[in-house]
C-alpha positions as CSV (number, residue, x, y, z in Angstrom):
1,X,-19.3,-24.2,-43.5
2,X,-18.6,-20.3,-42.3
3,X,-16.5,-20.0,-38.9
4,X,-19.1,-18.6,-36.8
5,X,-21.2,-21.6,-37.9
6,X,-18.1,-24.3,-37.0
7,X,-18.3,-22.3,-33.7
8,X,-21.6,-23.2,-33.1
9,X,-20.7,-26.9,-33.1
10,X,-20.3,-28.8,-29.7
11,X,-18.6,-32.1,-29.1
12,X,-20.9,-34.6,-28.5
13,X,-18.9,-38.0,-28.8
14,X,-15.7,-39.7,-30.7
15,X,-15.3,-42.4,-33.3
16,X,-13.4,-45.1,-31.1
17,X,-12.9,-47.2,-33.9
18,X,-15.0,-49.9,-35.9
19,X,-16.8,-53.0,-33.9
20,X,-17.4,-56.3,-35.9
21,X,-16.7,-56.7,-39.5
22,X,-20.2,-54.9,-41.0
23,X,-19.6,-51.0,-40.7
24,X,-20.5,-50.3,-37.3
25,X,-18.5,-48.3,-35.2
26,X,-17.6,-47.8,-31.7
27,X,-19.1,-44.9,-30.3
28,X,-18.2,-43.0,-27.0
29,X,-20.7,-40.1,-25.9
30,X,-20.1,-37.4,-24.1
31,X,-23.7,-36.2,-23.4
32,X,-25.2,-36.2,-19.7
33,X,-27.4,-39.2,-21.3
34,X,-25.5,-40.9,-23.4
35,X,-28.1,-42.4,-25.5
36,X,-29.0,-38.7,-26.3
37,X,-26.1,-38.6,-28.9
38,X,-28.8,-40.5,-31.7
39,X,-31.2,-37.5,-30.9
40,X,-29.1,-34.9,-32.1
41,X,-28.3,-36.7,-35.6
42,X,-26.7,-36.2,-38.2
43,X,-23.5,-35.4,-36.8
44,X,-20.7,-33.2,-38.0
45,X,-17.1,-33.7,-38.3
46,X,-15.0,-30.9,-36.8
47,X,-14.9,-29.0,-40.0
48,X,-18.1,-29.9,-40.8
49,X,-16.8,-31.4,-44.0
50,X,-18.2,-34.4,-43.1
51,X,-21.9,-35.3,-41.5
52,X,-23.2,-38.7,-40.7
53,X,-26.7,-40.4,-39.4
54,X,-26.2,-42.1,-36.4
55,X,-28.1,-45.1,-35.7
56,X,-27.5,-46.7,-32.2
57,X,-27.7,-50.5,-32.2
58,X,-26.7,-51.5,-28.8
59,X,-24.9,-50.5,-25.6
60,X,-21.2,-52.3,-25.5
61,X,-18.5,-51.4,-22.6
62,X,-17.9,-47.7,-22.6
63,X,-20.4,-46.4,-25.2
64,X,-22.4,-48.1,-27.8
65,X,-22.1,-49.7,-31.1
66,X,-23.6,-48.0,-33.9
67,X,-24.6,-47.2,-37.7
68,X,-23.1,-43.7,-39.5
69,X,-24.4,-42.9,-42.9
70,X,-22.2,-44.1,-45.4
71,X,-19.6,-46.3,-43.3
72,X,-20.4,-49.8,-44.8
73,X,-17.4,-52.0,-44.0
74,X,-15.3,-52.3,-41.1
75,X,-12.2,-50.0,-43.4
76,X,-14.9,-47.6,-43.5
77,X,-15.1,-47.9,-40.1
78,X,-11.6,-47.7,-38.7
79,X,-10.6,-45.2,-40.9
80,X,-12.8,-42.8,-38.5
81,X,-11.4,-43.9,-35.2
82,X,-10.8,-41.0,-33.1
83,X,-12.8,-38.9,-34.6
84,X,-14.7,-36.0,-32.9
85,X,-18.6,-35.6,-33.9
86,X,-20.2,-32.8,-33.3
87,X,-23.7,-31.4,-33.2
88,X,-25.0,-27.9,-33.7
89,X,-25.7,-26.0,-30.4
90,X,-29.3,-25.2,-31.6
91,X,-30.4,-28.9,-31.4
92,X,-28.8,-29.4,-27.8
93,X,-31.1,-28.8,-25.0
94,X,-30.4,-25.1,-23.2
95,X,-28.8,-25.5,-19.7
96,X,-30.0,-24.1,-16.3
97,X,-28.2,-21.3,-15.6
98,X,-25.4,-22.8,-13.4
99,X,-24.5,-25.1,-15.6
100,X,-22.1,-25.1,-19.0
101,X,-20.8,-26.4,-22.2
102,X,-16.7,-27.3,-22.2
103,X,-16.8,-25.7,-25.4
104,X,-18.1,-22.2,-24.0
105,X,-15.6,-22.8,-21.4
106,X,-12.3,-23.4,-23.8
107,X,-10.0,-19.7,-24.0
108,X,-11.3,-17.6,-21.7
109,X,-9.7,-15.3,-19.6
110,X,-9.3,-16.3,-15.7
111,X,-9.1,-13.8,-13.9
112,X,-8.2,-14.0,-9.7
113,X,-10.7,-11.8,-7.3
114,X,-8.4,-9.1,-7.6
115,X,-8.6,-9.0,-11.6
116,X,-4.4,-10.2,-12.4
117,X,-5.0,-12.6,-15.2
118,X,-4.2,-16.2,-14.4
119,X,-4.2,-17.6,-17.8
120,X,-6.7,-18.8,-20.3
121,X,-8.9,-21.8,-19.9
122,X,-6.8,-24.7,-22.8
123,X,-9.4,-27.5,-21.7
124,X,-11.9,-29.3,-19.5
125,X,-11.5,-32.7,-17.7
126,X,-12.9,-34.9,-15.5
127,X,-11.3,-38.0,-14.5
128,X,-14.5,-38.7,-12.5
129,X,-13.5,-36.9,-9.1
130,X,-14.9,-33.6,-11.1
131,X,-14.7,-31.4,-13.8
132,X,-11.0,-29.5,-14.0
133,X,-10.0,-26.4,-15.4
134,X,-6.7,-26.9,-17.8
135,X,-5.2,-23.0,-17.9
136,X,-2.4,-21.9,-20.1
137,X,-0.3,-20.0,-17.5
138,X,1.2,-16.7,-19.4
139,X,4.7,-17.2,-19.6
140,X,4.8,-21.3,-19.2
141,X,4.9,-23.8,-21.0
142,X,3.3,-26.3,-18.0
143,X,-0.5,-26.1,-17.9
144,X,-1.8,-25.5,-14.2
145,X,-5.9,-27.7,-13.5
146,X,-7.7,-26.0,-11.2
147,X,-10.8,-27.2,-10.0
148,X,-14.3,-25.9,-11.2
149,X,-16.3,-25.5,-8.5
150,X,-18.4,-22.7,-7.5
151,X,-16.5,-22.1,-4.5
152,X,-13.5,-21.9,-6.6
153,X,-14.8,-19.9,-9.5
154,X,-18.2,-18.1,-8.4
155,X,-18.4,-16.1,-11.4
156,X,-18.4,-17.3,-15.1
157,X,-19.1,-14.7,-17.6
158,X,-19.3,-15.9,-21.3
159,X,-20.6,-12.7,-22.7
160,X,-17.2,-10.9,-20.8
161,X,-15.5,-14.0,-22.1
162,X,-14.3,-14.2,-18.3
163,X,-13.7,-16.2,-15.3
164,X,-13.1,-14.9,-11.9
165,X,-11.3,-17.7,-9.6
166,X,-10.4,-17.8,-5.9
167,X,-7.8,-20.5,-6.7
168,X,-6.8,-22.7,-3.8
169,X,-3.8,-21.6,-1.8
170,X,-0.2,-22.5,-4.1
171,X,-1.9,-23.6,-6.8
172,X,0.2,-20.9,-8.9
């Protein structure tokens, strides 16, 4: 697979490991409906080395258990756990403007009203409370989240490859 097409791959759910003895896996998804994750089969490993058929074959606690291509016994199985699966952008539904995904998010620039760089976007998180910016401060090693809000970054600009942030007071 080329670079710009790896690119083009966003994270769609993990391999948590295998569930029972025949092949199935668990499977956590990290779509807006989870049950969307079977929709935008086959997935793609990271590399895209790799691409599976995903069968769901029941809700369990936190995600579902279900079927990949080829994984027929429960070694199969756990020899994928924690494995990211990815789909291409071009079968994922496009957003309203306002809205993004973490992937288009991860190494841009943020940038404070007055245009001093605050570091680059490392990750996104949400423990639930809200979705967190994780920026690699230049010149630390500590990471610094900051919260993504509109009121605390009203402008993202992915063709710029930019943030602008009005970070809270002392959060750097």
């Amino acid at each position: 697979m080329t670079k710009s097409a790896v690119e083009d791959l966003v994270c769609v759910g993990t391999v948590a490991g295998a569930f029972g003895v025949r092949g199935e896996v668990r499977l956590k998804s990290y779509c807006a409906n989870p049950e969307d994750i079977e929709l935008y089969s086959p997935l793609l490993t990271e590399d895209g080395s790799q691409s599976f058929p995903v069968v769901l074959t029941r809700s369990i606690k936190n995600g579902f258990a279900a079927r990949l291509g080829g994984v027929e016994t429960k070694d199969d199985a756990d020899t994928l756990r924690g494995v990211s699966l990815f789909a291409p952008r071009d079968r994922l539904p496009a957003l309203p403007e306002d809205e993004f995904y973490y992937s288009d998010l991860i190494g841009l620039e943020v940038l404070d009203t007055g245009g001093t760089s605050l570091g680059r976007v490392k990750d996104v998180q949400n423990h639930g409370a809200g979705d967190l910016l994780e920026l690699q401060v230049p010149g630390q090693s500590a990471t610094v989240l900051m919260p993504f809000t509109r009121a605390v970054v009203p402008t993202v600009d992915l063709e710029a490859g930019r943030l602008i942030a009005d970070p809270p007071e002392g959060l750097f």
